[in-house]
C-alpha positions as CSV (number, residue, x, y, z in Angstrom):
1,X,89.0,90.8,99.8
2,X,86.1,92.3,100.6
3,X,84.3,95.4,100.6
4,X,81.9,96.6,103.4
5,X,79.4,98.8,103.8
6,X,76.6,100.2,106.6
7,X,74.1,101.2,107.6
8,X,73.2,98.3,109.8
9,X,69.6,96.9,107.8
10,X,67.2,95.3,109.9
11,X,66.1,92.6,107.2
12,X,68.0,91.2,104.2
13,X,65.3,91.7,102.1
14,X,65.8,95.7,101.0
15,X,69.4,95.2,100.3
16,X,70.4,98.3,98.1
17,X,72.7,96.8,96.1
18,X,73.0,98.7,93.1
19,X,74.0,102.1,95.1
20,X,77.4,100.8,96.0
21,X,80.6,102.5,95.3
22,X,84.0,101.6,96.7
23,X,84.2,105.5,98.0
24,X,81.7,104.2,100.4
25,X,82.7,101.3,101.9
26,X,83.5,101.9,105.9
27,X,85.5,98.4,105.8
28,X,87.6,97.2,102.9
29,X,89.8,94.1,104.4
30,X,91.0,90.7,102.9
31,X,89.6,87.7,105.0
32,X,88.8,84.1,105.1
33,X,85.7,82.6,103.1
34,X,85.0,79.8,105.8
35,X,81.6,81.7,106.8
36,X,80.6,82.1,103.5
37,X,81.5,78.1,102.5
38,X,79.3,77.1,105.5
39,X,76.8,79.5,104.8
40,X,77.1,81.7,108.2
41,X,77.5,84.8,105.9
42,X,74.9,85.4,103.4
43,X,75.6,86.4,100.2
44,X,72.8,89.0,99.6
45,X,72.6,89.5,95.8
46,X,75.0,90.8,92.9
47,X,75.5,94.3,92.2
48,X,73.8,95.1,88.8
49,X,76.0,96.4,85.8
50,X,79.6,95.1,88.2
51,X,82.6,96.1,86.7
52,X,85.9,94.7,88.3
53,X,87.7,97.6,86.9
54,X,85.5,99.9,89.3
55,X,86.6,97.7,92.3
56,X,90.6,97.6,92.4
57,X,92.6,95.8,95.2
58,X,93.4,98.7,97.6
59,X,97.1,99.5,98.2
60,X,97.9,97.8,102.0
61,X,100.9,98.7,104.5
62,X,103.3,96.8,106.8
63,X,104.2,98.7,109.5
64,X,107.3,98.0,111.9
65,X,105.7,97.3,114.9
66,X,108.5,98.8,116.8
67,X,108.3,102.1,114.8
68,X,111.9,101.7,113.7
69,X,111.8,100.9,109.7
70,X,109.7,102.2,107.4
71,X,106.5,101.3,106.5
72,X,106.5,98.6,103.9
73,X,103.8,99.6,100.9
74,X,102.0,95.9,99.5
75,X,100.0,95.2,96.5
76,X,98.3,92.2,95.6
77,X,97.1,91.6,92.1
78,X,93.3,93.2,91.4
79,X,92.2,89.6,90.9
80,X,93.4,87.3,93.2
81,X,93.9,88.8,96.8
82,X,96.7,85.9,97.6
83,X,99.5,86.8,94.2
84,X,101.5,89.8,95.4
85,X,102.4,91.9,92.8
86,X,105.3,94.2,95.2
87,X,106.0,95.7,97.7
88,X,108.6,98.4,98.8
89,X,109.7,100.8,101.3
90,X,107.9,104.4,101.6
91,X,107.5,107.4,103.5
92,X,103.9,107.9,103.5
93,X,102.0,105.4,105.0
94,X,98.4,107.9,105.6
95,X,95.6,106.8,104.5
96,X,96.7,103.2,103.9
97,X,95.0,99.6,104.9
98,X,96.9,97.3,107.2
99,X,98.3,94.3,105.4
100,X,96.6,91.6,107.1
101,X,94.3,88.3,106.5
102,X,91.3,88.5,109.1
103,X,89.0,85.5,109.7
104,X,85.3,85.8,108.8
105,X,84.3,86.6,112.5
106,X,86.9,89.5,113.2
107,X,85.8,90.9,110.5
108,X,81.9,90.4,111.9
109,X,82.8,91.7,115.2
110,X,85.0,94.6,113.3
111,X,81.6,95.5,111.7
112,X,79.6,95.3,114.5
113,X,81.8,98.4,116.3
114,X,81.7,99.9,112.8
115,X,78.0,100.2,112.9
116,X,77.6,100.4,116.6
């Protein structure tokens, strides 16, 4: 699971880490770690003073995608994105993320639009 955030930097080096709140994320979305593992996907720093409490699991949604049942609400467990905790039928599905497991480059292409 990861949380993402713009505006597009022109260097790694000014990374501003420690002004990061999930508020402010323009992508939050679980994905593979394969571009990570091989190193494709830098990891830029740690955030100073993290607190895991601070960045919960977001509720997701499975939608029908024929439109005729309800939206289906999921959670996973704040910490480990792969144990879900439940899921049930709701009325409200605004403002939820789509349940779904995106490889590391949709979610680099998905960024790239995001920051156009």
């Amino acid at each position: 699971m990861g949380y993402f955030f713009g505006p597009h930097l022109a260097t790694r080096d000014d990374v501003p880490l420690s002004d990061l709140v999930p508020a402010q994320a323009i992508l939050r979305i679980i994905f593979g770690d394969l571009g990570l593992i091989n190193g494709e996907g830098p990891i830029l720093g740690t955030i100073p003073h993290w607190n895991r409490a601070d960045w919960p699991m977001p509720d997701f949604v499975r939608r029908d995608p024929l439109g005729r049942g309800r939206p289906i609400l999921v959670r996973y467990a704040d910490d480990d994105p792969r144990r879900l905790v439940s899921e049930h039928r709701v009325d409200d599905d605004s403002g939820l993320l789509p349940d779904l497991l995106a490889g590391y480059g949709a979610v680099e292409i998905r960024l790239t639009k995001l920051l156009g």
